[in-house]
C-alpha positions as CSV (number, residue, x, y, z in Angstrom):
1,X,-8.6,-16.6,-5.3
2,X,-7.8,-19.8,-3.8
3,X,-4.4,-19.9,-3.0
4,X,-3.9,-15.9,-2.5
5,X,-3.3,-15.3,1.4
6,X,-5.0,-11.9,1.6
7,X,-8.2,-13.5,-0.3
8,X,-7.7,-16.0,2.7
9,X,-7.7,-13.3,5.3
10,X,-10.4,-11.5,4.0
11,X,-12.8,-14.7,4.1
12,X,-11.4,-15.3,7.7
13,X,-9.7,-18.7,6.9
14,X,-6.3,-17.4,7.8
15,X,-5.8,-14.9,10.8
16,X,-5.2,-11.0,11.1
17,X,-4.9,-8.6,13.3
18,X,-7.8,-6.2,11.6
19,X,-7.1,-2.3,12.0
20,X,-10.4,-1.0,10.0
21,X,-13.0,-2.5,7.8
22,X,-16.1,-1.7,5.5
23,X,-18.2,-3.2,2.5
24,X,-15.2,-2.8,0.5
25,X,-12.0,-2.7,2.2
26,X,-10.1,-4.3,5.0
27,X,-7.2,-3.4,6.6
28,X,-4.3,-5.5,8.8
29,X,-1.2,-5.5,10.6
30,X,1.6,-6.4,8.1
31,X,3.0,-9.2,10.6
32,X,6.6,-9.1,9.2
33,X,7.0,-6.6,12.2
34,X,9.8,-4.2,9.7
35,X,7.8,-1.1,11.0
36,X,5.7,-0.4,14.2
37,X,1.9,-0.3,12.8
38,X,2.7,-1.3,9.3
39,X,-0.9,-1.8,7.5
40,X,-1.5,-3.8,4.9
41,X,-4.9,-2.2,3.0
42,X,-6.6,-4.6,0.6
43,X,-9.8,-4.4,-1.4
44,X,-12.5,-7.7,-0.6
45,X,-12.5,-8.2,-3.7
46,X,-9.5,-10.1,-5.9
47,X,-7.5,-7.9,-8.1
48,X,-3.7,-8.9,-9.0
49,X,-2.5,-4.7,-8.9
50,X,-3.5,-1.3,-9.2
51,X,-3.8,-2.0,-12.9
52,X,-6.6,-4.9,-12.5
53,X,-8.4,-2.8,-10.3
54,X,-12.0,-1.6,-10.8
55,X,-11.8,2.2,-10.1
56,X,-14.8,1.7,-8.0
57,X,-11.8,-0.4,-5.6
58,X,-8.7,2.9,-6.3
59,X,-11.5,4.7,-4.7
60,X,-12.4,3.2,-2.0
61,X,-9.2,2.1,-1.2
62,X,-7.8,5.8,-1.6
63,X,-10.7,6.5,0.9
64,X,-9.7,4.2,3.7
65,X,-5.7,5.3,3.1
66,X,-7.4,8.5,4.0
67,X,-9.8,7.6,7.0
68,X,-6.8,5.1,8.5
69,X,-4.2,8.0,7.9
70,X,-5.7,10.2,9.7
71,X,-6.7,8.3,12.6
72,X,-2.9,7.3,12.6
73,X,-1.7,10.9,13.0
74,X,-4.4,12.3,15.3
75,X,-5.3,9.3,17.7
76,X,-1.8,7.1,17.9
77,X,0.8,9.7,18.5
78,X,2.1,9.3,14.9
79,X,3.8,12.0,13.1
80,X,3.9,11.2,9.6
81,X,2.5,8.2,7.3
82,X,4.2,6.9,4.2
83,X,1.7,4.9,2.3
84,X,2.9,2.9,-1.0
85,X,2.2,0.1,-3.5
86,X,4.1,-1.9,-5.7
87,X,2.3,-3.4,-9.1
88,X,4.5,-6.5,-10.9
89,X,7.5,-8.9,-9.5
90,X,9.7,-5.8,-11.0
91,X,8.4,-3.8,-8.3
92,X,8.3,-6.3,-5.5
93,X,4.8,-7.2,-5.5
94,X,5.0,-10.2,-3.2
95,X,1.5,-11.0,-3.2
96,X,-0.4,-10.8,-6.3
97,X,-3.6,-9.1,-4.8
98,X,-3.7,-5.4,-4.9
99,X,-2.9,-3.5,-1.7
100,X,-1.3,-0.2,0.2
101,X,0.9,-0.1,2.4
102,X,0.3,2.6,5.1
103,X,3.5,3.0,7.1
104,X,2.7,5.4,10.4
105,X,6.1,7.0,11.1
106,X,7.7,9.1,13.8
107,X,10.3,11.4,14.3
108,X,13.9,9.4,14.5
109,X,12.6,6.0,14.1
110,X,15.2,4.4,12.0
111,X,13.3,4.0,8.9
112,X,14.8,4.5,5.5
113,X,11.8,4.9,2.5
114,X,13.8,6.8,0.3
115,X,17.4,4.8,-0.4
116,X,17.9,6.2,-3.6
117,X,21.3,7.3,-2.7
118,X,22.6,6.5,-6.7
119,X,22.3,9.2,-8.7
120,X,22.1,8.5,-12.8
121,X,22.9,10.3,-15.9
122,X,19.2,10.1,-17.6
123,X,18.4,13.2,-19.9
124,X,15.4,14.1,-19.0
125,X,14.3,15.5,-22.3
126,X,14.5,12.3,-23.7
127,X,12.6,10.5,-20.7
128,X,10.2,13.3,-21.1
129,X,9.3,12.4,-24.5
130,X,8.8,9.1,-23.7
131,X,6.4,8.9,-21.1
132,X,4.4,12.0,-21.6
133,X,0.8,11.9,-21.8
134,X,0.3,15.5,-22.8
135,X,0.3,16.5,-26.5
């Protein structure tokens, strides 16, 4: 895609700081600098979200969250990882080309990935019915 920034990265016409590539993947430092080591793991190949995806790319990018992940926690004195994505402008999808977001986390370090502070009323019988896939 022409005008998506990670299409840009991944032909090298726009910079990154690469963490871990292969035939399929690549995987950079999320410059905003929110968390230390935020990755930003995107498929070489343009999809918009996880819904637009090939399964062959869910794979191999559930395989690098994996590989990165680990490496995280065992090589770079991380303790835990929260890895994400968002699919759609209702979720905050800023950039419409499919990607994690591996967050390497440590004990005390400020960060908040759970605010959901708000508790509602939803009946969860009723939700249930709704979204189930099992008959």
């Amino acid at each position: 895609m022409e005008n998506c920034i990670f299409c840009k990265i991944i032909a090298q016409t726009a910079p990154c700081y690469k963490i871990y590539e292969n035939d399929y993947v690549l995987a950079f430092l999320d410059i905003a600098k929110n968390a230390e080591g935020h990755i930003i793991l995107v498929p070489k190949t343009h999809c918009v979200n996880l819904l637009d995806a090939s399964e062959e790319q869910v794979i191999e990018l559930a395989k690098a969250t994996k590989i990165i992940s680990k490496h995280l926690l065992e090589k770079c004195g991380f303790t835990g990882i929260n890895t994400f994505n968002a699919n759609g402008e209702s979720a905050q999808q800023t950039v419409p080309h499919f990607h994690i977001h591996i967050i390497p986390r440590k004990e005390k370090d400020g960060l908040e990935a759970w605010r959901l502070e708000e508790k509602f009323n939803f009946d969860l019988n009723l939700i249930h019915k709704r979204l189930t896939l099992i008959k």
